[in-house]
DOZAZA-638474 format. One record per atom (N, C-alpha, C): residue in three letters; atom name; x, y, z. Coordinates in nm, 2 decimals. Example, Ala and Ser with C-alpha at 12.3 -4.5 7.8 and 13.67 -1.06 7.14 Angstrom:
   type   atom       px       py       pz
    ALA      N     1.32    -0.57     0.78
    ALA     CA     1.23    -0.45     0.78
    ALA      C     1.32    -0.33     0.78
    SER      N     1.28    -0.22     0.71
    SER     CA     1.37    -0.11     0.71
    SER      C     1.29     0.00     0.79
// end
This chain:
   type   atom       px       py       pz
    UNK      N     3.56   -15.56   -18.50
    UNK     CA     3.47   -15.67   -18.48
    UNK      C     3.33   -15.64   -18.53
    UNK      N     3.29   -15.72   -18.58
    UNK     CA     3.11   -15.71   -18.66
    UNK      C     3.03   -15.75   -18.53
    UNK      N     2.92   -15.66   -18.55
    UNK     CA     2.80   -15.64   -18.48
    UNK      C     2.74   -15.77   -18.49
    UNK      N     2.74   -15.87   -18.58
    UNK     CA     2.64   -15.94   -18.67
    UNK      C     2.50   -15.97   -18.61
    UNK      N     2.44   -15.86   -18.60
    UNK     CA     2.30   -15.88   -18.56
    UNK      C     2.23   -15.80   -18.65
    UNK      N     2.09   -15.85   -18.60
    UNK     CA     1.96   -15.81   -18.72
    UNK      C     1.89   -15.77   -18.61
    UNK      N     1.74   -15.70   -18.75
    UNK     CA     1.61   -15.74   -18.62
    UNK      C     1.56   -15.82   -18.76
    UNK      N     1.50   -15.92   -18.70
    UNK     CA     1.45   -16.02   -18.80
    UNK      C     1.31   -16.05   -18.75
    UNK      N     1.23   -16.07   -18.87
    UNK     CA     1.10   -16.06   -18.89
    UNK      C     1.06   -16.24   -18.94
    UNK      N     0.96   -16.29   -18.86
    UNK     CA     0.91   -16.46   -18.90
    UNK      C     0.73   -16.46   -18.85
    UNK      N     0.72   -16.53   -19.02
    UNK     CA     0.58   -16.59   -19.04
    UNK      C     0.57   -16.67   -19.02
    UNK      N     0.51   -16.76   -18.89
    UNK     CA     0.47   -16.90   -18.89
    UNK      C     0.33   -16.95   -18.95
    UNK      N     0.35   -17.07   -19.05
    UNK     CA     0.20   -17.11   -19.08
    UNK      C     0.04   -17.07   -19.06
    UNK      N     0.06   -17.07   -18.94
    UNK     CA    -0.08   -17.03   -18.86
    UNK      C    -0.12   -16.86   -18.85
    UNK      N     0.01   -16.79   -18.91
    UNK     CA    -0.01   -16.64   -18.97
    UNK      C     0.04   -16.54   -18.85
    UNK      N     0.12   -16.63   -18.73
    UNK     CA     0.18   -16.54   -18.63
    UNK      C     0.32   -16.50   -18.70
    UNK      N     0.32   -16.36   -18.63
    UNK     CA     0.46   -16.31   -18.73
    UNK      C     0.52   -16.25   -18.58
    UNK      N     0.64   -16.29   -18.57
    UNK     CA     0.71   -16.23   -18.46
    UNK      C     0.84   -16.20   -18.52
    UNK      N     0.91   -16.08   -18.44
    UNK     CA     1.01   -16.01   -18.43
    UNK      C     1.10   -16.04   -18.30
    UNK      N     1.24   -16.01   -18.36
    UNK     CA     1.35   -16.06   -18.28
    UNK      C     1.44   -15.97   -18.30
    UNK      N     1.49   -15.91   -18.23
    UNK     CA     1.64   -15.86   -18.24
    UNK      C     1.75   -15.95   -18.19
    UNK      N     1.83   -16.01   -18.26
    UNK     CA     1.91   -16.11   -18.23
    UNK      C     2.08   -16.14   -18.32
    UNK      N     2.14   -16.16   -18.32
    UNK     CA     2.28   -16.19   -18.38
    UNK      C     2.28   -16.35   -18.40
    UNK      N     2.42   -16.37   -18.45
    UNK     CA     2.43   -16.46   -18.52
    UNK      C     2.32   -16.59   -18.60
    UNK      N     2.22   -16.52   -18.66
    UNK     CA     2.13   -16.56   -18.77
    UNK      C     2.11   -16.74   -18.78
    UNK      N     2.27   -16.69   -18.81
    UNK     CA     2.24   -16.87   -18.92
    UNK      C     2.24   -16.97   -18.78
    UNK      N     2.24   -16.96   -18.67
    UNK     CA     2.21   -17.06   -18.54
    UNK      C     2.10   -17.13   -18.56
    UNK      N     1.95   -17.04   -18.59
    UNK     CA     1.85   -17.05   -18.63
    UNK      C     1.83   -17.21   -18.71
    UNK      N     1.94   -17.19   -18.80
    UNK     CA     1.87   -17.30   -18.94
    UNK      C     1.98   -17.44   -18.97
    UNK      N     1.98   -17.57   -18.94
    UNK     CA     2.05   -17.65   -18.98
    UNK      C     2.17   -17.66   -19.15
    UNK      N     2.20   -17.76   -19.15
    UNK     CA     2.29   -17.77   -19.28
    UNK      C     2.25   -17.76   -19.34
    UNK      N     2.10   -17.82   -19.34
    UNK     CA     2.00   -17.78   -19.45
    UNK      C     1.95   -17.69   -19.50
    UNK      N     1.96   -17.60   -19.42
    UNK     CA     1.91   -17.48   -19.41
    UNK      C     1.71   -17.50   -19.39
    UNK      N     1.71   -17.61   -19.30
    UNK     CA     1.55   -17.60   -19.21
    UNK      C     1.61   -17.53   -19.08
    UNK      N     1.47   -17.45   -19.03
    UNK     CA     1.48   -17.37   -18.88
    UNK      C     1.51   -17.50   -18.78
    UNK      N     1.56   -17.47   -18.71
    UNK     CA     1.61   -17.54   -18.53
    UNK      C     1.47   -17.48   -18.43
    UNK      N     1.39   -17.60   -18.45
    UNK     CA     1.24   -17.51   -18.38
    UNK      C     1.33   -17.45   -18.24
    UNK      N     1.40   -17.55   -18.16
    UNK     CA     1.46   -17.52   -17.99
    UNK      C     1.51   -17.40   -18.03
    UNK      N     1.58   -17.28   -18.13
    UNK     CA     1.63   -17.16   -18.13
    UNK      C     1.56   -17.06   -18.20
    UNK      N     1.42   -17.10   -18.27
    UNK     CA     1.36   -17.03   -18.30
    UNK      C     1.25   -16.99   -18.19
    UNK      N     1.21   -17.12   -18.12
    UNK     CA     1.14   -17.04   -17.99
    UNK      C     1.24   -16.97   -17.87
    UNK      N     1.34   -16.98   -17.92
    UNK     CA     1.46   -16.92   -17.81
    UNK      C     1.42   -16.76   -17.85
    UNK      N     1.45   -16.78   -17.95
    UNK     CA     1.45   -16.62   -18.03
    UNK      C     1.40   -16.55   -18.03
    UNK      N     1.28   -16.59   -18.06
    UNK     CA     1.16   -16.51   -18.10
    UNK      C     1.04   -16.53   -18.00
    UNK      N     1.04   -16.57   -17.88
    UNK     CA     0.97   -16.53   -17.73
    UNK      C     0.84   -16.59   -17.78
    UNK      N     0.74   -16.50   -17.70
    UNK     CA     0.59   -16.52   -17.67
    UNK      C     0.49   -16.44   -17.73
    UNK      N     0.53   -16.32   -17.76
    UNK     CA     0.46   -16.20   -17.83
    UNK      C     0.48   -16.18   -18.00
    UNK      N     0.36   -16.20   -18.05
    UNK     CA     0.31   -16.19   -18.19
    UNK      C     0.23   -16.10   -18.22
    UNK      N     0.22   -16.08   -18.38
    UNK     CA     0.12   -16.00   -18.40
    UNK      C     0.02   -16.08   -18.55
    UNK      N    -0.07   -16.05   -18.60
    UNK     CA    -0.09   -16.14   -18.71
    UNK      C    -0.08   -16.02   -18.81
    UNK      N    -0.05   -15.90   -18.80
    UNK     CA    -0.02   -15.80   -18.88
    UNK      C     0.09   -15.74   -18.92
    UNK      N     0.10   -15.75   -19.09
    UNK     CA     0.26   -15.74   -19.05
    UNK      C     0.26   -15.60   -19.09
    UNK      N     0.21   -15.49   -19.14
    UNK     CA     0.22   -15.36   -19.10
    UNK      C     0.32   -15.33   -18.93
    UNK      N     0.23   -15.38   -18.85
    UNK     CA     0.27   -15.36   -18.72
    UNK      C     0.36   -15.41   -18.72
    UNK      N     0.42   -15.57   -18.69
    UNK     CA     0.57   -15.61   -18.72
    UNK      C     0.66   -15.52   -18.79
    UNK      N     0.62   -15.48   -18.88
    UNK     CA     0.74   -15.36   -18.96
    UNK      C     0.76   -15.25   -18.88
    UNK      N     0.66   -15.20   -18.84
    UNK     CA     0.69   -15.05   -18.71
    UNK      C     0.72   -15.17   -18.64
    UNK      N     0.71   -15.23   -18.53
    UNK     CA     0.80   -15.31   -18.43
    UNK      C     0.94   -15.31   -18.46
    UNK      N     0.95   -15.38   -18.61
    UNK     CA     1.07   -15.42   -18.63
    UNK      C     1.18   -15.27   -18.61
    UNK      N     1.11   -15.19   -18.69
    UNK     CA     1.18   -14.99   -18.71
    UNK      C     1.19   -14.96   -18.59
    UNK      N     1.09   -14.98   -18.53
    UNK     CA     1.14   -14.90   -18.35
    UNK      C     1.24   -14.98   -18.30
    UNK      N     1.25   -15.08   -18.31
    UNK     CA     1.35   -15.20   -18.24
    UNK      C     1.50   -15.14   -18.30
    UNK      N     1.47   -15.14   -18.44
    UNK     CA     1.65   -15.11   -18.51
    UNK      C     1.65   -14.95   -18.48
    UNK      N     1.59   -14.84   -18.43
    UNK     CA     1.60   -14.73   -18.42
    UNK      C     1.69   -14.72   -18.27
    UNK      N     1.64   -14.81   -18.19
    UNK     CA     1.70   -14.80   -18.06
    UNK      C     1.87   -14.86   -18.05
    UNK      N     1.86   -14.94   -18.14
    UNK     CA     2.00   -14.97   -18.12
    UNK      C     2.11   -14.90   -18.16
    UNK      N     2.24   -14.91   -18.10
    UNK     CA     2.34   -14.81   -18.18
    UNK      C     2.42   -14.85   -18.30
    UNK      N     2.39   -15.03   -18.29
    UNK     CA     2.45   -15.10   -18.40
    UNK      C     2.36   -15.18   -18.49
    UNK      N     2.33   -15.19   -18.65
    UNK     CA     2.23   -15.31   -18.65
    UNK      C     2.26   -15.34   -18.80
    UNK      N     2.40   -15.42   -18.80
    UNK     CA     2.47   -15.48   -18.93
    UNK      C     2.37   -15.51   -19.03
    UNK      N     2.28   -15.60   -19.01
    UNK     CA     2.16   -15.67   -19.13
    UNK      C     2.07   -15.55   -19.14
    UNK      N     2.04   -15.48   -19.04
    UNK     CA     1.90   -15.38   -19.08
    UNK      C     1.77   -15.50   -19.01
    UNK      N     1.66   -15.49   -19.10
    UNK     CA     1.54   -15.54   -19.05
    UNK      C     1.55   -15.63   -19.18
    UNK      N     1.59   -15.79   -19.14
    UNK     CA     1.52   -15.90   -19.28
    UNK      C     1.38   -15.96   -19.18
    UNK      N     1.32   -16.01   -19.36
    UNK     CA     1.27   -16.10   -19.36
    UNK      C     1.30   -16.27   -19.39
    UNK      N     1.26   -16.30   -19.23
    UNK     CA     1.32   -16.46   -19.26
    UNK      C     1.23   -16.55   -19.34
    UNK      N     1.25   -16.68   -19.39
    UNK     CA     1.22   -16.73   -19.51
    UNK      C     1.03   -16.78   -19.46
    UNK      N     0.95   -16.78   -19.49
    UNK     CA     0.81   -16.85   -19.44
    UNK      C     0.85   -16.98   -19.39
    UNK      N     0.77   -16.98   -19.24
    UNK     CA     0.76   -17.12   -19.16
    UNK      C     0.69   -17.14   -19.18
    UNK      N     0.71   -17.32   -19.22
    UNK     CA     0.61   -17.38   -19.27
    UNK      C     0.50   -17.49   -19.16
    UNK      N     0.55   -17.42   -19.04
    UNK     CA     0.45   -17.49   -18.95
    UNK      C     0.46   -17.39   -18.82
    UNK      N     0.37   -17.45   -18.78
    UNK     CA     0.28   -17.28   -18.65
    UNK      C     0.36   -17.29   -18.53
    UNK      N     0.38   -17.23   -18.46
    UNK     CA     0.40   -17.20   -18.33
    UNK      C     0.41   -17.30   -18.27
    UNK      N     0.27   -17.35   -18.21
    UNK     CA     0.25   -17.47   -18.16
    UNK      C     0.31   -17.57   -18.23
    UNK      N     0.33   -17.62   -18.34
    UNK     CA     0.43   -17.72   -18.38
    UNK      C     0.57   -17.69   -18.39
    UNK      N     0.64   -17.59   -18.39
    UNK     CA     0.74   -17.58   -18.36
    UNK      C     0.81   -17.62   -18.19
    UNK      N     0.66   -17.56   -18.08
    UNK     CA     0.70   -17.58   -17.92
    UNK      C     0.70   -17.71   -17.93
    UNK      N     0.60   -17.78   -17.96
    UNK     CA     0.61   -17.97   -17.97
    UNK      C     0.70   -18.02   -18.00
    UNK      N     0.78   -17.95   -18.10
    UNK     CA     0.94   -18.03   -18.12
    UNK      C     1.03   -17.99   -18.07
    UNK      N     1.01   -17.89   -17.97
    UNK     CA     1.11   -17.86   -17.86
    UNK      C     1.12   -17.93   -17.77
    UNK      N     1.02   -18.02   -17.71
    UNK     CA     0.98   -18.12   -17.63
    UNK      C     1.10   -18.28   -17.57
// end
């Protein structure tokens, strides 16, 4: 059976970049392949950083702890709207 998890790295507009360790990916993003704001704030919590130096060590310590991590550390595609407009259309 596949692991199918990542730790996955996202830039929101407003220049927050948050990390996720999470599985099955493509939940994230419709047929169209636009993000699902309701699973992207599922995902990716409350804690940011605006640096992505640090996000990358975040992301490496995150995949170092695990004993499985099929994808490695991606980078997900640039969001094109901030945080706060993503939580609004969760509404």
């Amino acid at each position: 059976m596949s692991a199918d998890n990542g730790v996955y790295i996202l830039k929101t507009k407003d220049g927050q970049i948050r990390v996720a360790h999470t599985n099955a990916i493509n939940g994230l993003f419709d047929q169209k392949g636009n993000y699902i704001p309701e699973q992207i704030t599922r995902h990716f919590g409350i804690k940011y950083t605006k640096n992505m130096d640090k996000a990358v060590r975040i992301a490496t310590n995150i995949k170092k702890r695990l004993p499985v991590c099929e994808y490695g550390i991606q980078f997900l595609p640039y969001c094109d709207k901030t945080w706060d407009e993503l939580i609004e259309e969760t509404d």
